[in-house]
C-alpha positions, 0 to 999 in steps of 0.5 A: 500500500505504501508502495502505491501511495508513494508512486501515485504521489510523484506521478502526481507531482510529475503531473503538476510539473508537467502542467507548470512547465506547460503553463510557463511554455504557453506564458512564454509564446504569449508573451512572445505574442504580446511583445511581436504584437507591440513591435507589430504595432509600434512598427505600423505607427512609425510607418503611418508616421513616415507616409505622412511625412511623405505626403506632408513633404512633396506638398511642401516641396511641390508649394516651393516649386511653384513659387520658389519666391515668396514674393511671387505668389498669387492672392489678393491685396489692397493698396492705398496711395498718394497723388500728384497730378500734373495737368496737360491741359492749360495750353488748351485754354490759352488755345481758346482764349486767343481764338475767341478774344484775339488776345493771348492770356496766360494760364496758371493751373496748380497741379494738385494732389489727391489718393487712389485706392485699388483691390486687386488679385495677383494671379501669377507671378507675372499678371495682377488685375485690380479695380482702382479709384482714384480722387484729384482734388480741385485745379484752380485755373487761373487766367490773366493777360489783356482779356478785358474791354479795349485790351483792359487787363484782366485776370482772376480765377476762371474755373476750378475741376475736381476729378474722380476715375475709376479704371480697371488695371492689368498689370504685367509684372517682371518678378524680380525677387523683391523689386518688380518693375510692371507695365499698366493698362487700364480703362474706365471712367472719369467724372469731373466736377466743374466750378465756375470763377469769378472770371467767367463772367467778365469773358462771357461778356466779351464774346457770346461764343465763350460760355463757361457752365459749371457741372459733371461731366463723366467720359471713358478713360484709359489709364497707361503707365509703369511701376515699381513694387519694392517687397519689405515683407512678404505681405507688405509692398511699398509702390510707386507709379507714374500713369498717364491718364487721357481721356476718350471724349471731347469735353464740349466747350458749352458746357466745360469752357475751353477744354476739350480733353482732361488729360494728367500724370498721376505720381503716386506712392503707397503701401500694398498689403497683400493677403 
């Protein structure tokens, strides 16, 4: 019997080993499992990580290389100048004034200063279009000589011209890193207001065909010039321009006095803030 119980005791230790050693083998792939299954995942994060860096990259790259200069990109901006207006008009008057009166008078017409302001989109590195307003304050035309009765000396202020235009630009752009010389054409619309002067009254005396109305009068507008933008930033451009503006109709004597056309240089400098 004790014989017996002795075997069955160490067949039932060798069972118990035999579990144990079954157990730590299963423990082993397990965790042999759990640690490929970390490598498994912690391989697949990095890689998801790696493609995205790829697709993030040629995006990048792809940006670069469609405008390697930062001062070249498309998009839009807005830009706010000064004017200095110089008329092309006074020699029409003395014109005028000797053909009506017989006598040649002399023409003081102050230049004038005025802002324009313009909202554009540049649509690649060498074309922008914008629409642009532009005010020019008040011309005093001054006439003097002898205009009066019997040659009598006369001179005085004959009328003043307040100008507004609108034009549409294209502007054709040499990208030059940060300093882009372009070309501008435009047309549009000018409007000007026409005030009457305390000596448009003594000439109207003199010759019935001289009669000097004040009023509006609007006319299309071409606008042709050149331009320089120089890049501080990348978002803010100091510009300067000088553009010619001429206009299409005859401004008819009746009604405007003696010109027939207002043409003028605009000088302009002001800030472009692009988006």
């Amino acid at each position: 019997m004790r014989t017996m119980k002795t075997m069955q005791a160490m067949t039932a230790m060798a069972s118990m080993k035999s579990m144990k050693a079954t157990s730590d083998a299963y423990g082993s792939v397990s965790t042999c499992e759990d640690f490929g299954r970390r490598r498994v995942f912690g391989s697949g994060g990095l890689a998801l990580g790696m493609l995205f860096s790829l697709f993030a990259l040629p995006s990048g790259a792809w940006a670069d290389e469609d405008s390697a200069d930062p001062f070249d990109r498309p998009g839009p901006y807005v830009t706010v100048a000064g004017s200095y207006a110089y008329n092309f008009f006074d020699q029409q008057i003395e014109d005028f004034l000797e053909d009506e009166l017989g006598e040649q008078g002399s023409v003081d017409i102050d230049d004038s200063g005025g802002i324009n302001v313009r909202i554009g989109y540049r649509a690649a590195s060498w074309f922008a279009a914008e629409l642009a307003y532009e005010w020019i304050d008040r011309y005093d035309v001054e006439v003097g000589g002898d205009l009066g009765p019997g040659g009598g000396s006369l001179s005085g202020k004959l009328y003043d011209i307040e100008g507004h235009t609108l034009t549409l630009n294209t502007r054709w752009i040499v990208p030059v890193w940060r300093i882009q010389p372009y070309l501008l054409v435009g047309a549009g619309f000018s409007s000007y207001d026409v005030g009457r002067g305390p000596l448009a009254a003594p000439l109207e005396a003199q010759d019935d065909d001289i009669e000097i109305e004040g009023g509006n009068q609007t006319s299309f507008a071409g606008r042709l010039g050149l331009g320089i933008d120089f890049h501080l930033t990348e978002r803010i451009v100091l510009q300067t321009e000088a553009t010619a503006l001429l206009t299409a109709d005859d401004f008819d004597t009746p009604d405007e006095g003696a010109i027939d056309d207002l043409y003028y240089l605009s000088i302009s400098a002001g800030l472009q803030y692009r988006f």
